[in-house]
C-alpha positions in Angstrom: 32.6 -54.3 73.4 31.5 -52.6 70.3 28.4 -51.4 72.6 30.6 -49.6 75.4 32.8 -48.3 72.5 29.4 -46.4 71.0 29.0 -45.3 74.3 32.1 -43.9 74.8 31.3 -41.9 71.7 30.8 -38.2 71.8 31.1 -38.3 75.7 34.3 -36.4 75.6 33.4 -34.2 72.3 29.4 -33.6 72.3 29.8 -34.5 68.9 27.0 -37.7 67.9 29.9 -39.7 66.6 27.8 -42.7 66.8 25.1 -41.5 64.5 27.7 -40.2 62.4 29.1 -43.8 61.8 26.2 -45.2 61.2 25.4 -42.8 58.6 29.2 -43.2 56.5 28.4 -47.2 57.4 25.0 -46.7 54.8 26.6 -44.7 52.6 29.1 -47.0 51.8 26.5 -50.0 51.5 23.2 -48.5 49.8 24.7 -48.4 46.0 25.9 -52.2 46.6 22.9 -53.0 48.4 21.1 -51.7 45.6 22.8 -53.2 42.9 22.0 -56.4 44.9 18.4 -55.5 45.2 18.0 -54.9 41.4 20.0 -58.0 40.2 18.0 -60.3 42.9 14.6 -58.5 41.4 15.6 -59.2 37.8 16.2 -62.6 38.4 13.1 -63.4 40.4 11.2 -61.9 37.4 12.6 -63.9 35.3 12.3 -67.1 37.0 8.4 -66.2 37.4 8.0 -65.2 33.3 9.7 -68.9 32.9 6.9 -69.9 35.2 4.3 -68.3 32.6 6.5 -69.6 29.7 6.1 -72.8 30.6 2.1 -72.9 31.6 1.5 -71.3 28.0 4.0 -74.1 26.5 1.8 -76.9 28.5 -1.6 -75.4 27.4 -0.6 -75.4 24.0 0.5 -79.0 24.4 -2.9 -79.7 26.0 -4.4 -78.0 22.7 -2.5 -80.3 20.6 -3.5 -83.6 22.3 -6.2 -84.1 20.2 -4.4 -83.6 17.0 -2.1 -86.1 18.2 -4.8 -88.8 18.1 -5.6 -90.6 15.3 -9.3 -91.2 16.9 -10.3 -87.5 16.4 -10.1 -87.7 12.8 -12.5 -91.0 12.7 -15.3 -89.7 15.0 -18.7 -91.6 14.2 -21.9 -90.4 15.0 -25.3 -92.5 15.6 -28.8 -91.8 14.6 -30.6 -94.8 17.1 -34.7 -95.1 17.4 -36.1 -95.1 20.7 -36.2 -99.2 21.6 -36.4 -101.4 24.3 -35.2 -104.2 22.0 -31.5 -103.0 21.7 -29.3 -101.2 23.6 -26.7 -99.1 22.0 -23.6 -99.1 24.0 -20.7 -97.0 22.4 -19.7 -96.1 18.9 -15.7 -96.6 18.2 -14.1 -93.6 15.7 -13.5 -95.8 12.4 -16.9 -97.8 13.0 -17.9 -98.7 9.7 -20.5 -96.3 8.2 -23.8 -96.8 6.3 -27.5 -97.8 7.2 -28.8 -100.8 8.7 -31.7 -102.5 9.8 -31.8 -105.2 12.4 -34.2 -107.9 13.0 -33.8 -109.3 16.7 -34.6 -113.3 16.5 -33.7 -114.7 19.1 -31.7 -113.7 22.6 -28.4 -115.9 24.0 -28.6 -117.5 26.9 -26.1 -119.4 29.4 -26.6 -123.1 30.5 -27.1 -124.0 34.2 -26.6 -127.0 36.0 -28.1 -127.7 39.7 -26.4 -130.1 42.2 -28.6 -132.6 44.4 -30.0 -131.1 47.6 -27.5 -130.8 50.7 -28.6 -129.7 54.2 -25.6 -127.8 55.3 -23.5 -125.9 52.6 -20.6 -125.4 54.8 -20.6 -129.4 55.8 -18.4 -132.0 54.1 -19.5 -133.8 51.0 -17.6 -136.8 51.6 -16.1 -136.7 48.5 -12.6 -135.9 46.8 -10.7 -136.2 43.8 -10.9 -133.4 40.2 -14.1 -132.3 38.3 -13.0 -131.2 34.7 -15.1 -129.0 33.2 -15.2 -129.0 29.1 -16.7 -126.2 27.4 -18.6 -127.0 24.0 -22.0 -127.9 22.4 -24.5 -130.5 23.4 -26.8 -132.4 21.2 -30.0 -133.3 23.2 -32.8 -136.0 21.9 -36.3 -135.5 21.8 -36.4 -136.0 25.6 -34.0 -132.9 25.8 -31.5 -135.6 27.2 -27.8 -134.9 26.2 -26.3 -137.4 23.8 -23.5 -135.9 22.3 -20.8 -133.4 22.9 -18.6 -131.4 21.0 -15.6 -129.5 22.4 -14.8 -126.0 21.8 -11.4 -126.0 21.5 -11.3 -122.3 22.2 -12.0 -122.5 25.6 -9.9 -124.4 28.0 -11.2 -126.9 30.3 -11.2 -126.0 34.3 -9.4 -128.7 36.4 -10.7 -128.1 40.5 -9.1 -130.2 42.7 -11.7 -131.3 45.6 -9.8 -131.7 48.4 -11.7 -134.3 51.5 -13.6 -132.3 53.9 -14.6 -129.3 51.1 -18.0 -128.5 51.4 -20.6 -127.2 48.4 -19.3 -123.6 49.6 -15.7 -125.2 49.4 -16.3 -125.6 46.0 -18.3 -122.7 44.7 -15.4 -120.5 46.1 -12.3 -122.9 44.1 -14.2 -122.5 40.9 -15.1 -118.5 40.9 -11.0 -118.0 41.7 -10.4 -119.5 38.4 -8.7 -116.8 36.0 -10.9 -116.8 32.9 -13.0 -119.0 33.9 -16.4 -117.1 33.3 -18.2 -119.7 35.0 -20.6 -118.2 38.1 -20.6 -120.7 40.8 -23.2 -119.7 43.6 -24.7 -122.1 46.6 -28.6 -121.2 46.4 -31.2 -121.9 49.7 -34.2 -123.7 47.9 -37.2 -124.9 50.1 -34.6 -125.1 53.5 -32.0 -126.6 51.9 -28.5 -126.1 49.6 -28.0 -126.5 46.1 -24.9 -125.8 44.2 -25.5 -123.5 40.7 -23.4 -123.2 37.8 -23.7 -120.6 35.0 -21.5 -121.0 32.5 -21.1 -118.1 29.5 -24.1 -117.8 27.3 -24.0 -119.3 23.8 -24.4 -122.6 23.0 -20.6 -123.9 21.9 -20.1 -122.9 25.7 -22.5 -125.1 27.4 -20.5 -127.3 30.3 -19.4 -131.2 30.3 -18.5 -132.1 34.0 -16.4 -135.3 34.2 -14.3 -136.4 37.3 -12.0 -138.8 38.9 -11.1 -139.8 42.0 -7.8 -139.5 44.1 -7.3 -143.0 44.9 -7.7 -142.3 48.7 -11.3 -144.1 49.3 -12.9 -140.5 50.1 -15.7 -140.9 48.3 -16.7 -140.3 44.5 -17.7 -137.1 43.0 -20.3 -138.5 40.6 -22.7 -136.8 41.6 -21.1 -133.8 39.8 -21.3 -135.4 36.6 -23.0 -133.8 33.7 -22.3 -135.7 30.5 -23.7 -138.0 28.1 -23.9 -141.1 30.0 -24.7 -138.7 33.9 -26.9 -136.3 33.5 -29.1 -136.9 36.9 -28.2 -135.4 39.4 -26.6 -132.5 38.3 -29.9 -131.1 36.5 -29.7 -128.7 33.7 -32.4 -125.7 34.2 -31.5 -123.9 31.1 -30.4 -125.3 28.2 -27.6 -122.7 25.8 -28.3 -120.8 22.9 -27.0 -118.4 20.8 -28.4 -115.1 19.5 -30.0 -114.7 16.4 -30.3 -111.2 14.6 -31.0 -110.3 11.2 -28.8 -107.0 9.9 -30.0 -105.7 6.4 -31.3 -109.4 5.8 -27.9 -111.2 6.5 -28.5 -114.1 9.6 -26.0 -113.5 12.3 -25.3 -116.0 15.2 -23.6 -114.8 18.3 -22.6 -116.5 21.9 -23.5 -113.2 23.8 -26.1 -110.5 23.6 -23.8 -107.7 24.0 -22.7 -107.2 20.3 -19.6 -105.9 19.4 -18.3 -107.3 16.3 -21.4 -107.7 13.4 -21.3 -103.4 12.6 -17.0 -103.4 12.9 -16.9 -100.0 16.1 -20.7 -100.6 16.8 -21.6 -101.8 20.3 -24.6 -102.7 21.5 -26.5 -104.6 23.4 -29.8 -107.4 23.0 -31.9 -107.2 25.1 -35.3 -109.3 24.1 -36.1 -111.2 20.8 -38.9 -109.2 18.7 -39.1 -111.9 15.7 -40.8 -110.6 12.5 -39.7 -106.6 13.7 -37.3 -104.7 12.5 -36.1 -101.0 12.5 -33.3 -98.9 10.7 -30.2 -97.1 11.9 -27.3 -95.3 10.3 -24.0 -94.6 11.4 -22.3 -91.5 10.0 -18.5 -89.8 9.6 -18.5 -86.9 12.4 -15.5 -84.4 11.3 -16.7 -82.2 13.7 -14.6 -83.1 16.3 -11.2 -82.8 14.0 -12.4 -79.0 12.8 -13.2 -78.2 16.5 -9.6 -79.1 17.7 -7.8 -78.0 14.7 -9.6 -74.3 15.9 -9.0 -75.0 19.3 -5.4 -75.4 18.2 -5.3 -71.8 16.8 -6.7 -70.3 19.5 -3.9 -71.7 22.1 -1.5 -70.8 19.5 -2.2 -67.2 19.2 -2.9 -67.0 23.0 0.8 -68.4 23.4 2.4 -66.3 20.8 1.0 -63.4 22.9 2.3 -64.3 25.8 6.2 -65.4 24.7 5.9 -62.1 22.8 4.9 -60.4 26.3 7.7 -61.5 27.8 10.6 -61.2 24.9 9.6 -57.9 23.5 11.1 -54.2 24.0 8.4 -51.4 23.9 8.7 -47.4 24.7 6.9 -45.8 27.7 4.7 -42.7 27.7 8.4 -40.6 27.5 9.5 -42.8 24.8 12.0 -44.4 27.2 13.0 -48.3 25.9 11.4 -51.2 28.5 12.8 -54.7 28.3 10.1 -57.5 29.1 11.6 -60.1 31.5 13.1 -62.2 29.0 13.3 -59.6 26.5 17.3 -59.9 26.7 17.4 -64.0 27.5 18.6 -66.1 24.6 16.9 -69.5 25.8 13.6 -68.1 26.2 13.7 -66.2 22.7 15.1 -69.4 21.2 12.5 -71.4 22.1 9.8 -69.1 21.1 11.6 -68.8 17.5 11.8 -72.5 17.4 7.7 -72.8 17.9 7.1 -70.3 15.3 9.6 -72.2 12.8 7.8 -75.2 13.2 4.7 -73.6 11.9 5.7 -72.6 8.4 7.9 -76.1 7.9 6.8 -78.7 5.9 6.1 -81.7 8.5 9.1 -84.4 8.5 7.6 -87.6 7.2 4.6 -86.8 5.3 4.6 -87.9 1.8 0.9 -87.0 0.4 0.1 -83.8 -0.9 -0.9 -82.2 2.9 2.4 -81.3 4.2 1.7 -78.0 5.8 -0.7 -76.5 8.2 -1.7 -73.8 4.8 -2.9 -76.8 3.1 -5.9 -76.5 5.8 -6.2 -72.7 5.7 -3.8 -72.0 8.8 -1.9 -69.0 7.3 0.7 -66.7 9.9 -0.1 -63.3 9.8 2.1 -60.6 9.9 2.0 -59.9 14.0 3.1 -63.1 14.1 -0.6 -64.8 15.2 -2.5 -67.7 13.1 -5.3 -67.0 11.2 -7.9 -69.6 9.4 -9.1 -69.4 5.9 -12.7 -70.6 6.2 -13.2 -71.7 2.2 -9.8 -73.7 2.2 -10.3 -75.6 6.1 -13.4 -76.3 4.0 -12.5 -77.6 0.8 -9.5 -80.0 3.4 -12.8 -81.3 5.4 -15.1 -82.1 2.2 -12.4 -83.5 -0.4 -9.0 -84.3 1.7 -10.2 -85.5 4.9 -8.0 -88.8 5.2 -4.8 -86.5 4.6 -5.7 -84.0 7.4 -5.5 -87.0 9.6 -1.6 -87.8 8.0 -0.9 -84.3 8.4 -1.4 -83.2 11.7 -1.3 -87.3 13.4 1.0 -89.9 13.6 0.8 -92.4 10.5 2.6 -95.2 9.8 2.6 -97.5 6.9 4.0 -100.7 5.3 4.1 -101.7 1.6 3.2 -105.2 2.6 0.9 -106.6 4.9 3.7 -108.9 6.1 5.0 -106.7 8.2 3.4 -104.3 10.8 4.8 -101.2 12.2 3.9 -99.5 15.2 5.2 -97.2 17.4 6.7 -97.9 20.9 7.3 -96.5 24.3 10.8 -95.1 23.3 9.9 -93.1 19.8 10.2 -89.7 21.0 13.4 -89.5 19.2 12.5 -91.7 16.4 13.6 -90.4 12.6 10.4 -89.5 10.7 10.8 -90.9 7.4 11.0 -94.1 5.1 13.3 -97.2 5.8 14.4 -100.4 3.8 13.5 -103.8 5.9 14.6 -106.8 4.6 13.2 -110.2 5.8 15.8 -112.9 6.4 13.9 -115.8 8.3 10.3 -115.5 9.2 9.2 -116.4 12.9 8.4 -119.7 13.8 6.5 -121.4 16.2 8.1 -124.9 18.1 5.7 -127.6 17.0 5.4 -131.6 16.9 3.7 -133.8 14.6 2.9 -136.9 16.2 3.2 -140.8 14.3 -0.2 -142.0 12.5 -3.0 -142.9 15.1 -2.9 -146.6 15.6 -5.3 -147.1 17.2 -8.0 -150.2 16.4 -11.2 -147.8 16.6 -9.9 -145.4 14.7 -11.0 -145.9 10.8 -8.9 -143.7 9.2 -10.3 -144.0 5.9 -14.0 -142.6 7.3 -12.2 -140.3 9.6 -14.3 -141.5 12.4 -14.3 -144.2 15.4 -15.8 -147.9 13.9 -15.4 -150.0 16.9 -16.3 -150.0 20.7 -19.9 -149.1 19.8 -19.1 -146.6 17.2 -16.3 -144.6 19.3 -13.7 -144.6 20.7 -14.2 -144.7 24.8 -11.0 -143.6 26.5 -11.8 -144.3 30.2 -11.9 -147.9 29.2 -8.0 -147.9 28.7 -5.0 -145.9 30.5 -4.4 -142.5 28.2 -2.3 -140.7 30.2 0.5 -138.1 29.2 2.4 -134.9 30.1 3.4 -132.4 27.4 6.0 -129.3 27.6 5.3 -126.0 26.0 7.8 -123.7 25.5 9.8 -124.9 28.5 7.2 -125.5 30.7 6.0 -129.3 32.2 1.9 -129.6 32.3 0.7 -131.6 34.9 -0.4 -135.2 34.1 -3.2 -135.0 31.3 -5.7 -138.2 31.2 -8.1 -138.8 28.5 -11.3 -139.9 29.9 -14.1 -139.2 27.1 -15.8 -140.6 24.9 -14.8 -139.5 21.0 -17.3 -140.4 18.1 -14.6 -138.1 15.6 -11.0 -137.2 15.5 -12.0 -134.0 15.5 -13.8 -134.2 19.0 -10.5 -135.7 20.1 -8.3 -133.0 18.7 -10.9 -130.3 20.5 -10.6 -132.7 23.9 -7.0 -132.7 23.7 -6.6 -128.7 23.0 -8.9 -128.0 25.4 -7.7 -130.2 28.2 -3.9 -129.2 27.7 -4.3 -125.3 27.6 -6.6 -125.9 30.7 -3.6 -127.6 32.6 -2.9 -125.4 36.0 0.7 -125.4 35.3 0.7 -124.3 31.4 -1.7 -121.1 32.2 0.0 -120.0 35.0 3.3 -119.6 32.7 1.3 -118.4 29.9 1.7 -121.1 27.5 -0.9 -122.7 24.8 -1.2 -124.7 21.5 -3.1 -125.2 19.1 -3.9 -128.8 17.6 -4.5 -129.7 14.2 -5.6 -133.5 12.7 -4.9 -134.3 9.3 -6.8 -136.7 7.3 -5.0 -137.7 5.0 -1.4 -139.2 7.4 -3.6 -139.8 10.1 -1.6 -137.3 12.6 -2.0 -134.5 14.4 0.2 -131.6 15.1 0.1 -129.9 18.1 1.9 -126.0 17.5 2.8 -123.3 20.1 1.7 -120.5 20.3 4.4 -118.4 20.9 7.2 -117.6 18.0 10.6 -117.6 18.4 13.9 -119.3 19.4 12.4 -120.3 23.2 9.3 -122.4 21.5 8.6 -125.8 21.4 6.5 -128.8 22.6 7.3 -132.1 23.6 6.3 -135.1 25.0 7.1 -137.4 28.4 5.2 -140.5 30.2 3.1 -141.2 27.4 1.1 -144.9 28.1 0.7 -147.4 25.7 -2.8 -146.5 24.9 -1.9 -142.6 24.2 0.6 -144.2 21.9 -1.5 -145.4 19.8 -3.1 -142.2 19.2 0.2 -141.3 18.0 1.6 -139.7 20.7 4.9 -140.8 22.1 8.5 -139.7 24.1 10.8 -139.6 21.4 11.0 -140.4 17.7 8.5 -137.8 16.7 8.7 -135.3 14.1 10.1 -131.9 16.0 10.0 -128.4 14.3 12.1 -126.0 16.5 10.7 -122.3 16.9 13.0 -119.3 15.5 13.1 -115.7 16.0 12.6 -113.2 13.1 15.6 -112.1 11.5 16.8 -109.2 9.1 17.8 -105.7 8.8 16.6 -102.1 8.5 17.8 -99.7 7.0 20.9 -101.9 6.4 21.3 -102.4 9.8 20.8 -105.7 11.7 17.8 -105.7 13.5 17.6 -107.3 17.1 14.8 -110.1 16.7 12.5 -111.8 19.5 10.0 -114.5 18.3 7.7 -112.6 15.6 8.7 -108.9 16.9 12.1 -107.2 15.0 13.6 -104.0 16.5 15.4 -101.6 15.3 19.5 -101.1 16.5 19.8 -98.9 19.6 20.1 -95.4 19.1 19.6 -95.7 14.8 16.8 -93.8 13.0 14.2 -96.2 13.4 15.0 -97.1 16.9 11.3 -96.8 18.9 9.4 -98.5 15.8 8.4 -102.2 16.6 7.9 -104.2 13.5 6.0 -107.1 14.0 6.5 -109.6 11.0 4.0 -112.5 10.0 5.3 -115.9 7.8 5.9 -115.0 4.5 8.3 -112.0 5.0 10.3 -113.4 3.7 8.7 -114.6 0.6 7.7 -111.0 -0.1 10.5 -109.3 0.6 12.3 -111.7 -2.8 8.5 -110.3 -4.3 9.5 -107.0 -3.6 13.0 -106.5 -5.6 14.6 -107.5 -2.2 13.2 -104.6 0.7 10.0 -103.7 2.4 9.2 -100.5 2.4 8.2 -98.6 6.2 7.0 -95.0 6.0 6.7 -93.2 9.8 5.6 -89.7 10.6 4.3 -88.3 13.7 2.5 -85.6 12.5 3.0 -82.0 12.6 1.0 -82.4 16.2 3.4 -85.1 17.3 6.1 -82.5 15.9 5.4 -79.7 18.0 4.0 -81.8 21.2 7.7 -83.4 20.9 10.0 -80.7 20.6 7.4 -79.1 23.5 8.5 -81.7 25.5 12.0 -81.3 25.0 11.5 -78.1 26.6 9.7 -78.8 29.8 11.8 -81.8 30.4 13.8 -82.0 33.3 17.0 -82.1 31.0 15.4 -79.9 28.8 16.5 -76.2 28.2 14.1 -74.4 30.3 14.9 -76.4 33.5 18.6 -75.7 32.4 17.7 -71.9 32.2 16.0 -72.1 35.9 19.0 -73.9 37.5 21.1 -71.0 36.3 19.2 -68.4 37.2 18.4 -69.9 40.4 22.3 -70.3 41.0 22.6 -67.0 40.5 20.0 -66.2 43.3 22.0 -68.5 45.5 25.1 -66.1 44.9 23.2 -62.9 45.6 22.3 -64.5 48.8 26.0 -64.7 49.3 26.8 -62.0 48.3 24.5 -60.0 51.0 26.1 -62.2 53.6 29.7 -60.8 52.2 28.4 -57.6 52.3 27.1 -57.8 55.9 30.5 -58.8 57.1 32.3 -56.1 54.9 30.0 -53.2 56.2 30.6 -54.7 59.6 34.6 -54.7 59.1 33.8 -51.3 58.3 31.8 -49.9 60.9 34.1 -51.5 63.5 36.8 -49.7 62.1 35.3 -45.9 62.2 34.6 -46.6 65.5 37.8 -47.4 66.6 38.9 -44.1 65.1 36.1 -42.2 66.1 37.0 -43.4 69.4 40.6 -42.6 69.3 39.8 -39.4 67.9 37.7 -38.8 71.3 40.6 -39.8 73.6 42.9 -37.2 72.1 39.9 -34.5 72.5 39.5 -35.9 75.9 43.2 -35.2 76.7 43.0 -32.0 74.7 40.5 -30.8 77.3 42.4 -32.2 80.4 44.8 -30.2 79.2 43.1 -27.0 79.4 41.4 -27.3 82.2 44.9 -27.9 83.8 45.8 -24.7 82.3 42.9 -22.5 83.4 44.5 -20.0 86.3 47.8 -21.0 85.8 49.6 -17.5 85.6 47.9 -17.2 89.1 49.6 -19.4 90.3 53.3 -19.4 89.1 55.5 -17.6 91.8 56.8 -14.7 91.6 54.3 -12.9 90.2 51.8 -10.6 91.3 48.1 -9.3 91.2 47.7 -5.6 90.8 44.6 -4.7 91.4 
């Protein structure tokens, strides 16, 4: 309608009504429109300088990251001749420095055991039942026979259940998907037919003892599996176990592996052939150069931030000495956080008690534009003299006055108190336990604290030792005793070994450890695990386990308790050996981690512990940096608003549109009217022309 109205326009007056709507229409708009314009352009500027903000905040972070880590103040350095004999792997920061010189003796090397020949490695052996295989040391005779075996109780024994109709392959594959096993079970072609091969982990207290039993369904025996003291011939030995033998700066050292992480403490490195009688020296040093680099790197993204937050808060004068505003030069957020940045500079960091407690005490001064500057003789004097405390000021740092309890920091510290607290020990963690009745048993001479009788030991597979034990809540399967035991102490071993090998107790993560005293005659068999949810007992024990003092009921039971006691005068919240702060407190995000004998040294201390924590002026600024990037943080609050505020110029144009449109619909409406009454106008006139001509009575006189 509007389009025949426009056309209607000016066809009765000549006059270009039409354009001359149109032009009143864009008058009306353009000083809205442009108000619009400026305010939508003002606010898309400042959304991109948050943009920049932001990127300068997160590459100052980046800058910081170092700082943050303890490991850049304890960087190490290696001066390593050129040798085949030794490897070296990686140094750790904090290895231990000074100079040493190492003598390579002797390599380690793993045991391995060979089955008989088979012709098919996929067919059936014929055989089922479960080979249990002990870790420990062998004692070999002159003919390099085995005679003796010793468990290492560190190492749990492997229980693979052969199943009728598993092949060698069958059970190569059952024993490499044991967790933690570290055996390597392969089936080798040699001279057209198969041959099962075990490696077990080099060292010689982890040499292999393969026992088995049968599963009392006539499917055959799996003796032939057997490597012990009294079968030893079909499953051959091809290498016998050793350990590694080195000499550092004339001290003997014996290891189970070649790669070497533990004799230089942050030194790794690796054997890799015995040069007896030879010897060379190597020294490992304190780098710092990594610390100075990123405290300098620190600078540099400092002032290259300050720069940019000034470039976008500032007000500077044009060529005509007019005032500009920067983008954010009139935002309060943005000029808030940049003043919050700077004050963090000149403070003194939260937590730190020694004598660094400001970024001057390394030469960092703030000039007067506002940038960082370094004084080279006092970053200097901090490296040489004060190195430790450059690590406390700019990294986290925590600290206990007694080595009974441990303080770290955990996953929710970011709003963690810096600062020192009182913790007071109330009950120290214990672990569940059970001390079993004297061992009874007629082989046993307790006075020589070995086996007399049956041949000078005690033979197990002669009698029924069977038993199950629960650990912290959870059932082992049935555990038999089936050796042969010269010592209690190769019994203790046997029984640790055999019950933290049980399927059921690894797969819920629970272990003990088993100590035998001499003088009762008992041993006592203690979780692992602290707290209120340990404990271990005992079910279906047979009259021959009895009389190795093991039994049902009647036994001496300590039950496991969690830590207990308060911090800062609060009560703490304690599970088995860990205490934690109260929600929301101080110290809430610092895990203390207390040992037996809190308690005791808590009285020893006039009645409190004493916990320092500080993250560091690094930790400082990366924290309250990421306060501001956070989603909940105040620059993301800034962008909603301003991004509202885009949304509402967005409605405001549509407001607009339908305003001017109200308005251009009007003037033509009267525009058109006003042509309908020039239209008539002219009808009117036209009617007119000649009309004295034509009234009567009148005459022309020419």
């Amino acid at each position: 309608m509007s389009d025949s109205i426009i056309k209607s326009l000016g066809a009765g007056s000549g006059i270009d009504t039409a354009n001359l709507v149109s032009s009143l229409v864009e008058v009306e708009r353009a000083p809205l429109q442009n108000r619009l314009d400026t305010k939508e352009e003002k606010l898309e500027s400042q959304i991109s300088a948050y943009g920049t903000l932001k990127s300068s905040l997160a590459e100052l972070q980046g800058a910081l990251s170092p700082l943050t880590d303890n490991d850049t103040f304890n960087g190490r350095s290696v001066s390593f001749p050129d040798t085949d004999v030794i490897t070296p792997n990686s140094v750790d920061p904090g290895a231990q420095t000074g100079t040493y010189q190492i003598e390579v003796v002797d390599v380690a090397r793993a045991q391995s055991l060979a089955s008989s020949a088979h012709d098919d490695k996929d067919a059936a052996i014929g055989a089922s039942g479960t080979m249990t295989i002990s870790f420990g040391k062998w004692t070999y005779n002159v003919s390099d026979e085995p005679t003796s075996f010793t468990t290492n109780d560190d190492k749990a024994a492997l229980n693979i259940t052969v199943e009728a109709g598993d092949s060698l392959q069958d059970i190569a594959d059952a024993i490499n998907e044991e967790e933690d096993a570290d055996i390597q079970a392969s089936v080798l072609l040699v001279d057209g037919q198969y041959q099962l091969l075990l490696t077990a982990p080099s060292g010689v207290s982890n040499a292999m003892q393969i026992t088995t039993s049968a599963d009392g369904d006539d499917n055959g025996s799996l003796v032939d599996f057997e490597f012990n003291s009294t079968n030893f011939s079909t499953m051959t030995e091809t290498q016998q176990a050793s350990d590694a033998e080195l000499k550092v700066n004339g001290l003997t050292v014996f290891r189970d592996t070649n790669d070497i992480s533990d004799v230089i403490q942050g030194f790794d490195f690796t054997l890799n052939k015995a040069e007896p009688g030879q010897s060379f020296t190597f020294s490992v040093s304190q780098d710092k150069g990594v610390a100075e680099q990123a405290i300098r790197d620190f600078v540099e993204a400092y002032n290259l931030f300050y720069e940019t937050a000034e470039n976008l808060t500032k007000y500077t004068q044009d060529e005509d000495g007019n005032t500009v505003r920067a983008d954010l030069a009139t935002d309060g957020a943005a000029k808030t956080i940049v003043n919050r940045v700077r004050a963090m500079i000149g403070a003194e960091v939260p937590g730190v008690d020694d004598a660094f407690t400001a970024l001057t005490n390394v030469g960092i001064r703030t000039e007067l534009d506002g940038t960082l500057s370094i004084n080279e003789d006092d970053l200097s004097l901090a490296l040489d003299d004060n190195f430790a405390l450059i690590e406390s000021l700019f990294a986290s740092d925590t600290s206990s006055s007694s080595d009974k309890v441990k303080v770290t920091v955990g996953s929710y510290a970011q709003n963690t108190v810096p600062g020192d607290y009182d913790v007071v020990i109330t009950q120290d963690p214990v672990k569940g336990a059970i001390e079993s009745n004297a061992i009874t048993n007629p082989a046993f001479d307790a006075t020589a604290d070995d086996f007399s009788l049956l041949g000078g030991s005690l033979d197990t597979s002669l009698g029924d030792y069977r038993f199950v034990i629960t650990v912290d809540g959870t059932a082992s399967n049935e555990i038999t005793l089936s050796g042969d035991y010269s010592t209690a102490e190769e019994l203790r071993a046997e029984l640790q070994s055999l019950i933290n090998g049980d399927t059921n107790l690894k797969a819920a993560g629970a272990a003990l450890d088993i100590t035998y005293d001499t003088a009762t005659d008992k041993l006592l068999f203690t979780s692992r695990q602290y707290g209120d949810s340990s404990s271990v007992s005992f079910s279906g024990t047979t009259a021959d386990i009895q009389t190795l003092g093991l039994a049902d009921s009647g036994l001496t039971v300590t039950a496991g308790k969690d830590a207990a006691g308060t911090i800062n005068g609060e009560a703490a919240f304690g599970s088995g050996n860990v205490l934690l702060p109260e929600l929301d407190s101080d110290p809430y995000g610092l895990n203390f981690t207390i040992e037996e004998g809190a308690t005791a040294a808590t009285v020893a201390a006039g009645g409190a512990l004493s916990i320092n924590f500080s993250r560091g002026f690094a930790g400082e600024l990366s924290n309250l940096i990421d306060d501001f990037l956070a989603n909940t943080g105040t620059i993301k609050a800034r962008e909603d608003s301003i991004n509202s505020q885009l949304s509402g110029i967005d409605e405001d144009r549509e407001e607009l549109d339908r305003k001017m449109e109200k308005l251009e619909t009007r003037l033509y409406s009267q525009y058109l009217a006003m042509e309908r009454i020039v239209s008539s106008f002219q009808n009117t006139g036209n009617q007119l022309d000649g009309i004295l001509e034509r009234l009567p009575f009148t005459s022309s006189q020419g």
